[in-house]
N, C-alpha and C positions, 0 to 999 in steps of 0.2 A: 386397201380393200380386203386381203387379208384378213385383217387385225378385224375388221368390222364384223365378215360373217364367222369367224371363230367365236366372237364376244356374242354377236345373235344363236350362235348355237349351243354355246353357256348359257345365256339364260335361258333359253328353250328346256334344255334338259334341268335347268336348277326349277322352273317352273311345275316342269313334269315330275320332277321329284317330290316337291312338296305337295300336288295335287294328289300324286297315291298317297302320298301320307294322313293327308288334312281329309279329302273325298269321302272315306266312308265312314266318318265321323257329320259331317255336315248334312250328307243324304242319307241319315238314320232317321226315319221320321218314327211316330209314335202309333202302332197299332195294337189291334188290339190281342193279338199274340205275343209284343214285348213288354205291353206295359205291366207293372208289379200287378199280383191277385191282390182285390179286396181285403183286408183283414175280417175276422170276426170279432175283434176287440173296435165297440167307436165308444170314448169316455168310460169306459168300465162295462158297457153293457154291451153285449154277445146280440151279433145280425144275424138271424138264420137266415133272412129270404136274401139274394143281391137286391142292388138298389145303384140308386144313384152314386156317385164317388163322392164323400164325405172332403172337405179341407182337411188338412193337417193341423192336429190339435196345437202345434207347436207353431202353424203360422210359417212355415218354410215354404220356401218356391223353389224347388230345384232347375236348373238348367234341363234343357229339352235336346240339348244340343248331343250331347254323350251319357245319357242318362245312366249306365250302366259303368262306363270306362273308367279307371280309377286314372286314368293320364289328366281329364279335365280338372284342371284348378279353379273353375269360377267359383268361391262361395256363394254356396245357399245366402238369398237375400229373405229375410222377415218382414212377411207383409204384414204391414201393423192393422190391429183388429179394431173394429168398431166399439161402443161403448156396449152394444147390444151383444155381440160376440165375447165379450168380456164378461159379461153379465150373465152368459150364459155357459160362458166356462168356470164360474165360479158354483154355479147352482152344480154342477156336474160334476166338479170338485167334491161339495158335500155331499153327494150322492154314492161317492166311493162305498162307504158303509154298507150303505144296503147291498152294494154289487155283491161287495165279498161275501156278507150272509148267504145271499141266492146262490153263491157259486159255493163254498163252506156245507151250507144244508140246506137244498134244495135242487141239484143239480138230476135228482133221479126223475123229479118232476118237472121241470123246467128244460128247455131245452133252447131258449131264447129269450130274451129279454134285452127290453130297449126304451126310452122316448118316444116316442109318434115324431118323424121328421117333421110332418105339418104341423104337430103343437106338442111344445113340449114338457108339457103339464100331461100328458095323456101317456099311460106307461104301456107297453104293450110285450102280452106273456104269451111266450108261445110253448104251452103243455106236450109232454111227450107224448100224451096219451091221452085219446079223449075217454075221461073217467071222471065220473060228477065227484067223487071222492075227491078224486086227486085234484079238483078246483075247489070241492069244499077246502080240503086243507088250507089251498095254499091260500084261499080269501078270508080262511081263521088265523093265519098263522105270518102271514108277507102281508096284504093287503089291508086288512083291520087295523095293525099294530103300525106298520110303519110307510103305509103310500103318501099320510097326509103328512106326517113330516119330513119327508122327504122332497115335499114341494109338489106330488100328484092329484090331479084331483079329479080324473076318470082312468079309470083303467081297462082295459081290452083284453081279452082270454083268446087266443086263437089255439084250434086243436088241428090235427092232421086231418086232412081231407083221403079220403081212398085213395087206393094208389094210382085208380086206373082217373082220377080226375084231373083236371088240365091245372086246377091250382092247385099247390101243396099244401097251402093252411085255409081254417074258416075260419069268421067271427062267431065262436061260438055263443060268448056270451061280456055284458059291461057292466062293471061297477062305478059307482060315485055316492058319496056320499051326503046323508041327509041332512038335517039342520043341527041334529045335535054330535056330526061327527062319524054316525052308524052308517058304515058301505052297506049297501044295497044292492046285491048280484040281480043282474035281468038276463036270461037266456031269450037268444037270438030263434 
């Protein structure tokens, strides 16, 4: 009789041992205080506004479990991408080019640039300043030369909104181009 509750109070406390251990690994849930910030990098193009949380370009799923702990050993699993996901990492791939232009020479003027989530044929330019100049420029100098090779084919101009307004950017104005190729700026 002995032998039996010493052996029940061994594993009791072997249980209790491993419970402080394994516990606050397992009840780490994911809010939104720990999870990583956003990037402003998605495919080469800089997000000023948040947004919804983008996939990783890379196609990783990390464990939820220890997100942080360097103790968890579960490899990252690759969730394999659709044809369409594929096809749209490849369009974004050739778009590098233009990124580094906009970021190289045009950074004083630009302050954002990206895809349209909802379609991604639509480029969307978020101006530092709203200055008709500094949209002529960059719809002489980004937009005429290289939106339609780059696979664009409407582009969106947003400028700052006052400060005291509830949204931080307007549609100020949209280009698309006409049948022989010539963008067409329309103010909103």
């Amino acid at each position: 009789m002995g032998k039996a509750a010493l052996f029940i109070l061994t594993a009791l406390a072997a249980g209790l041992i491993v419970y402080i251990l394994v516990a606050p690994r397992v009840s780490h849930h994911s809010t939104p205080e720990n999870l990583p910030q956003q990037s402003t990098k998605s495919g080469g193009a800089s997000e000023p506004m948040s947004g919804a949380k983008q996939p990783a370009a890379d196609g990783l799923v990390s464990s939820s479990v220890a997100p942080n702990n360097e103790s968890n050993s579960t490899p990252s699993i690759r969730v394999p991408r659709t044809n369409e996901q594929k096809q749209q990492d490849d369009v974004e791939a050739r778009r590098g080019p233009l990124y580094d232009l906009i970021r190289s020479r045009m950074t004083s003027l630009l302050v954002g640039w990206r895809p349209a989530p909802s379609d991604r044929a639509t480029f969307d330019l978020y101006m530092a300043r709203d200055s008709a100049e500094d949209l002529n420029f960059v719809m002489n100098n980004l937009v005429q030369p290289y939106a339609s090779r780059y696979g664009f084919s409407h582009v969106r101009f947003y400028v700052p909104n006052l400060p005291d307004s509830v949204e931080h950017w307007r549609n100020d104005s949209e280009a698309d181009p006409d049948s022989e190729g010539i963008w067409r700026l329309i103010r909103k």
